[in-house]
C-alpha positions as a Python dict, from the first residue, in 0.01 Angstrom:
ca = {
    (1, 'X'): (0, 0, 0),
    (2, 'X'): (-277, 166, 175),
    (3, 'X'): (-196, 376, 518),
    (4, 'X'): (-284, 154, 829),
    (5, 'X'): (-566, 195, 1092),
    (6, 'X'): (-507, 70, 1437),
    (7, 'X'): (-830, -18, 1602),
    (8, 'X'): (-895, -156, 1951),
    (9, 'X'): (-1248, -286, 2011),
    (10, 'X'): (-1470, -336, 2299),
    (11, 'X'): (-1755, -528, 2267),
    (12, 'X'): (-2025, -529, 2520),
    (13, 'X'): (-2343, -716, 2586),
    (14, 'X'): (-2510, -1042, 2679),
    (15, 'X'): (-2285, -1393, 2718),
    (16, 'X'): (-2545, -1522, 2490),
    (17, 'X'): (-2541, -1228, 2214),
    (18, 'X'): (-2135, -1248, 2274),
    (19, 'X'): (-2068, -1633, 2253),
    (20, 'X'): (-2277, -1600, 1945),
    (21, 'X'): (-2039, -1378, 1773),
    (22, 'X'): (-1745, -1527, 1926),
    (23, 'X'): (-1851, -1866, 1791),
    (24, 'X'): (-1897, -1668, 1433),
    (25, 'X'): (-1577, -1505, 1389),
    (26, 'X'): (-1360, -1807, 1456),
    (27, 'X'): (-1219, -1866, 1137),
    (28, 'X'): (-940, -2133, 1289),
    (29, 'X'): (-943, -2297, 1593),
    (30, 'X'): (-719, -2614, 1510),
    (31, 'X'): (-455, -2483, 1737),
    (32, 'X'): (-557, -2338, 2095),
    (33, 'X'): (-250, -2103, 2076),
    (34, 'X'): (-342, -1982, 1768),
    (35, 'X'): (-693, -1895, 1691),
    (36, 'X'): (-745, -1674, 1392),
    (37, 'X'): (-1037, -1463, 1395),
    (38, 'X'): (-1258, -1240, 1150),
    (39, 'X'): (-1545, -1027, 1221),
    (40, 'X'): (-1631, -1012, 833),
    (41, 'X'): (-1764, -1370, 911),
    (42, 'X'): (-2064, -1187, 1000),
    (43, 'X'): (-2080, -1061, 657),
    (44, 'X'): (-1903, -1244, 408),
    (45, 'X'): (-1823, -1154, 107),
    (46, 'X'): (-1995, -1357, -200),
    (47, 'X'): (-1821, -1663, -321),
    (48, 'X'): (-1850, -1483, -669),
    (49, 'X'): (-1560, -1263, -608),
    (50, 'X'): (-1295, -1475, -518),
    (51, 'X'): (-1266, -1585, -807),
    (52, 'X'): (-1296, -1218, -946),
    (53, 'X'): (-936, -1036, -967),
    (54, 'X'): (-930, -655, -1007),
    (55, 'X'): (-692, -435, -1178),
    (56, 'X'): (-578, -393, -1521),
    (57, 'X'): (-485, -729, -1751),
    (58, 'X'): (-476, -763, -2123),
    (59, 'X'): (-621, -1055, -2317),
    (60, 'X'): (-581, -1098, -2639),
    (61, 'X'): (-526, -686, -2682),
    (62, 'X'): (-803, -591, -2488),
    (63, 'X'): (-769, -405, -2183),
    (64, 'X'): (-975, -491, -1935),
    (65, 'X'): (-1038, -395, -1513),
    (66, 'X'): (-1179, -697, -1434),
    (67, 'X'): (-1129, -1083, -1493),
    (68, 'X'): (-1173, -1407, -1336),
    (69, 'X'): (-921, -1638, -1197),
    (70, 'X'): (-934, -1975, -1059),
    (71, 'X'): (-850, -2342, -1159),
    (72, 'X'): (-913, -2328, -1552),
    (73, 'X'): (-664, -2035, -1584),
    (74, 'X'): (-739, -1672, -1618),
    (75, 'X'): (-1009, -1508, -1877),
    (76, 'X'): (-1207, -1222, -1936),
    (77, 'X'): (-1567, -1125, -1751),
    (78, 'X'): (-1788, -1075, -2038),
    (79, 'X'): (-2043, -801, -2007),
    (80, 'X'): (-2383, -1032, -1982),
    (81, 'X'): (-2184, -1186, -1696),
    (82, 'X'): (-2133, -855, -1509),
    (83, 'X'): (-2481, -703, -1552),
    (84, 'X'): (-2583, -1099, -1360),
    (85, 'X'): (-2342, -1019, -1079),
    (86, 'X'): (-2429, -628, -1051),
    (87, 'X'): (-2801, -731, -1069),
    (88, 'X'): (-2751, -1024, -725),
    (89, 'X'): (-2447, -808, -561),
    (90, 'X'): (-2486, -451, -652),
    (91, 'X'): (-2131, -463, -812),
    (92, 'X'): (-1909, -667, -1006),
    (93, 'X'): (-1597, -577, -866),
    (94, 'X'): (-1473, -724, -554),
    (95, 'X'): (-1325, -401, -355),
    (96, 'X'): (-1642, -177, -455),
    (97, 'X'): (-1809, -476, -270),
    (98, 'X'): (-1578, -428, 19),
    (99, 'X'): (-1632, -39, 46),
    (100, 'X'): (-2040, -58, 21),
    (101, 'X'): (-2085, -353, 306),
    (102, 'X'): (-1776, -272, 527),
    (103, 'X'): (-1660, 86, 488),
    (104, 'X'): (-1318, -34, 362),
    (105, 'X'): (-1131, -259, 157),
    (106, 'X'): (-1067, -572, 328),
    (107, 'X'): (-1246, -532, 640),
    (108, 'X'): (-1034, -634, 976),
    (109, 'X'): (-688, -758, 928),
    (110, 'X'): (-435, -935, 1198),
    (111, 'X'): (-741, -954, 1388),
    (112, 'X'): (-669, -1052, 1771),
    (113, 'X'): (-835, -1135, 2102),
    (114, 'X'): (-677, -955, 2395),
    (115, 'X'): (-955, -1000, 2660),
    (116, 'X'): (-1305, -1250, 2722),
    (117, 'X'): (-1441, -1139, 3023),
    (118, 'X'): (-1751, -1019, 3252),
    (119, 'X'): (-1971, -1005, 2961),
    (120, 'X'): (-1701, -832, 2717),
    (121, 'X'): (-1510, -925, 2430),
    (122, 'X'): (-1170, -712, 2319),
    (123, 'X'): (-1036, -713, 2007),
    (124, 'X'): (-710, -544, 1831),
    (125, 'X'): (-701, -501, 1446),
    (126, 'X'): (-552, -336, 1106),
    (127, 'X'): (-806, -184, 853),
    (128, 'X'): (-713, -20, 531),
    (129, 'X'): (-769, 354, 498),
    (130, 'X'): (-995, 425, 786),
    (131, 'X'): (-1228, 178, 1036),
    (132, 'X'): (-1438, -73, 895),
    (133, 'X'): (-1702, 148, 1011),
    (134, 'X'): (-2020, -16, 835),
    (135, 'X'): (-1875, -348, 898),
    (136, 'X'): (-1901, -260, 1317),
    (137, 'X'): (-2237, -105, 1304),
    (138, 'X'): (-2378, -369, 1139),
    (139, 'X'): (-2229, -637, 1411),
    (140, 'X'): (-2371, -403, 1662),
    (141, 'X'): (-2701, -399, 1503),
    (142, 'X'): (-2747, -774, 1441),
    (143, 'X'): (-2608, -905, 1721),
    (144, 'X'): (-2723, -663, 1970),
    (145, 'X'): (-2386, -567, 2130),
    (146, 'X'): (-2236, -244, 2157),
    (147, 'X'): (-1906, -169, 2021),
    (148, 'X'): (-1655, 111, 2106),
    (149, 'X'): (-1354, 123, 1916),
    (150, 'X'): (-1066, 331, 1992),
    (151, 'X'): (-867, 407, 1657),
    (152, 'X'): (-575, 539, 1526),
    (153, 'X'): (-458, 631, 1219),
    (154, 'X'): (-138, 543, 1042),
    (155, 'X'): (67, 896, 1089),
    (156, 'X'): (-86, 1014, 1343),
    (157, 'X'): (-43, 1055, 1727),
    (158, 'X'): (-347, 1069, 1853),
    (159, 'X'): (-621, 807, 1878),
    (160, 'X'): (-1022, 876, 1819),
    (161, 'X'): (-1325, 696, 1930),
    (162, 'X'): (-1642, 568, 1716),
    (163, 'X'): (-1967, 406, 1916),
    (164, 'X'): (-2192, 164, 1786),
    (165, 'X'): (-2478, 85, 1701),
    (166, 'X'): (-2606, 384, 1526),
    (167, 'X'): (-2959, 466, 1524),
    (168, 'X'): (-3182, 378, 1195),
    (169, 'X'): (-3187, 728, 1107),
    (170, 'X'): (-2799, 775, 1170),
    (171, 'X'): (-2712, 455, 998),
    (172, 'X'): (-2944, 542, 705),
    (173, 'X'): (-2767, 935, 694),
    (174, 'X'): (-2384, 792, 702),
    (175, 'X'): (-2442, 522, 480),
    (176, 'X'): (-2612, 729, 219),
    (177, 'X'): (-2342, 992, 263),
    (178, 'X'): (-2055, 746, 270),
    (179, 'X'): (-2232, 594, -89),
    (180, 'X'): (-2230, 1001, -219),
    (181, 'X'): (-1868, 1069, -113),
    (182, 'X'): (-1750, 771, -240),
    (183, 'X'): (-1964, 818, -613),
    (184, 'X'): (-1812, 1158, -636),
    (185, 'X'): (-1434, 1036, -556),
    (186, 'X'): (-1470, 784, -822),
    (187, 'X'): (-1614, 1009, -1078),
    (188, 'X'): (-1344, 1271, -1032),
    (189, 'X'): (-1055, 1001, -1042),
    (190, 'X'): (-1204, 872, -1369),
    (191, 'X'): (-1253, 1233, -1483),
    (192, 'X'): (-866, 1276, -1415),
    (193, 'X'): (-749, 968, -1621),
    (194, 'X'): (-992, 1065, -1872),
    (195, 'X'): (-808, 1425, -1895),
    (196, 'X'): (-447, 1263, -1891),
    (197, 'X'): (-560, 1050, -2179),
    (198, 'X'): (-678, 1338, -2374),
    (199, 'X'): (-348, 1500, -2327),
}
């Protein structure tokens, strides 16, 4: 289980910008009392990858990280199939997926709206790890709102708050940073495994 982010959005700007997103994000609406919302409507994941199941599964003696799933049963990806889906998505697994076009696994969870009024929009959510921070900025940018979210992390007492949207240049310097730091924590956890299988 991942540690929990508490996040509390505001989202400012035009009734027309704002109904636009509103209208986007409703992912249920069949009951008034109950209306589920997602902001990774705005940027859904590929229909390829729900069918794609990550982890570690063994077929036929071969280990594998990667497999599909759906109504014909479980099997294998082959590589020729992978090398398709990196060339259209930039990955073949679902979560790396997640990380590059949200900033976290699973974007918003439990995702509520506590306020519609005078031209803003509040939201409460869970995220896993940290704030879906690409995920915001992106909203920001294509809808031209501007978010604030006030967020707290699982553990801790105190609550921090991120502004968007960032700039070209800023967006451009944390999302090339957040692809580095993310490359080099992936190398060294494969480096480790690679070490405790040596041993």
């Amino acid at each position: 289980m991942p540690n929990w982010t508490d996040n509390i959005i505001v989202i400012t700007g035009s009734g027309e910008n704002l109904d636009k997103l509103l209208k986007k994000i409703i992912t249920d609406d069949s009951n008034p009392n109950d209306i589920q919302y997602n902001l990774t409507n705005c940027f859904p994941k590929p229909e390829i990858f729900k069918t794609i199941h990550q982890g570690a599964r063994t077929f036929d003696g071969v280990s594998v990280d990667v497999w599909f799933e759906d109504d014909e049963g479980a099997r294998p990806m082959l590589d020729i199939v992978k090398e398709d889906i990196i060339k259209e998505h930039g990955t073949y697994k679902p979560v790396d997926w997640e990380y590059t076009n949200w900033g976290t696994k699973w974007g918003d969870c439990d995702t509520k709206l506590i306020s519609d009024a005078d031209g803003q929009l509040v939201f409460t959510f869970d995220s896993a790890w940290g704030e879906p921070f690409r995920l915001l900025n992106d909203i920001a940018r294509k809808y031209d709102v501007k978010i604030s979210n006030s967020l707290m992390y699982e553990f801790e007492e105190q609550r921090e708050t991120s502004n968007y949207p960032w700039s070209d240049e800023e967006t451009k310097a944390m999302y090339d940073k957040f692809e580095e730091d993310r490359s080099h924590m992936l190398k060294m956890v494969s480096n480790m495994f690679k070490e405790k299988e040596n041993n």
